[in-house]
Steps between C-alpha positions, in 0.01 A plus 500: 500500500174506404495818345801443322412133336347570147254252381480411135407303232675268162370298250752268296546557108475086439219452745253767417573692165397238275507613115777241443480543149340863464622879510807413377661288779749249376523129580627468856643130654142464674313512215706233341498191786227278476257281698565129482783286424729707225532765828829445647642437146376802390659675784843331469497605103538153408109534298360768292138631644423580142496122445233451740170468342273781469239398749792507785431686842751790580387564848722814516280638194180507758401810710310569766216745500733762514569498087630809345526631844782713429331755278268567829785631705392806614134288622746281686656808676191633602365197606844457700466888638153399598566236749790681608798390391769686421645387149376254237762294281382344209736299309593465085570232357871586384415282168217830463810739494689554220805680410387634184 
């Protein structure tokens, strides 16, 4: 088994890409909810984020260290290769891909 099990590594598109509003990538539901009260209405549709005053916390528009981490993909492979995994799988944001 132990020969056969293939270690790896992921990173997730709304965790760690960051660029919310860079490169092209479109507007995606995280980057819309809000901190604070107007949250839940702003996820049931029944309020507008773009009412929201401008000084309003979007914690989905925050990354971690990782920003822009997806134009270093073929660092994070060799990294991966490095410590000896098998396969790396970094995720887009599918708001980044467009259909043009």
């Amino acid at each position: 088994m132990k020969e056969q099990f293939l270690w790896g590594g992921a990173t997730a598109a709304n965790q760690f890409e960051g660029s919310w509003d860079k490169d092209g990538r479109g507007t995606a539901l995280v980057d819309v909810i809000p901190h604070g009260e107007n949250r839940q209405a702003v996820m049931d549709g029944t309020f507008d984020y773009r009412k929201l005053p401008k000084e309003s916390y979007f914690p989905g528009r925050k990354a971690v260290n990782g920003f822009e981490n997806y134009k270093n993909w073929d660092v994070n492979v060799t990294v991966s290769q490095f410590h000896g995994r098998g396969f790396f799988r970094p995720e887009r944001n599918h708001s980044r891909m467009r259909m043009d």
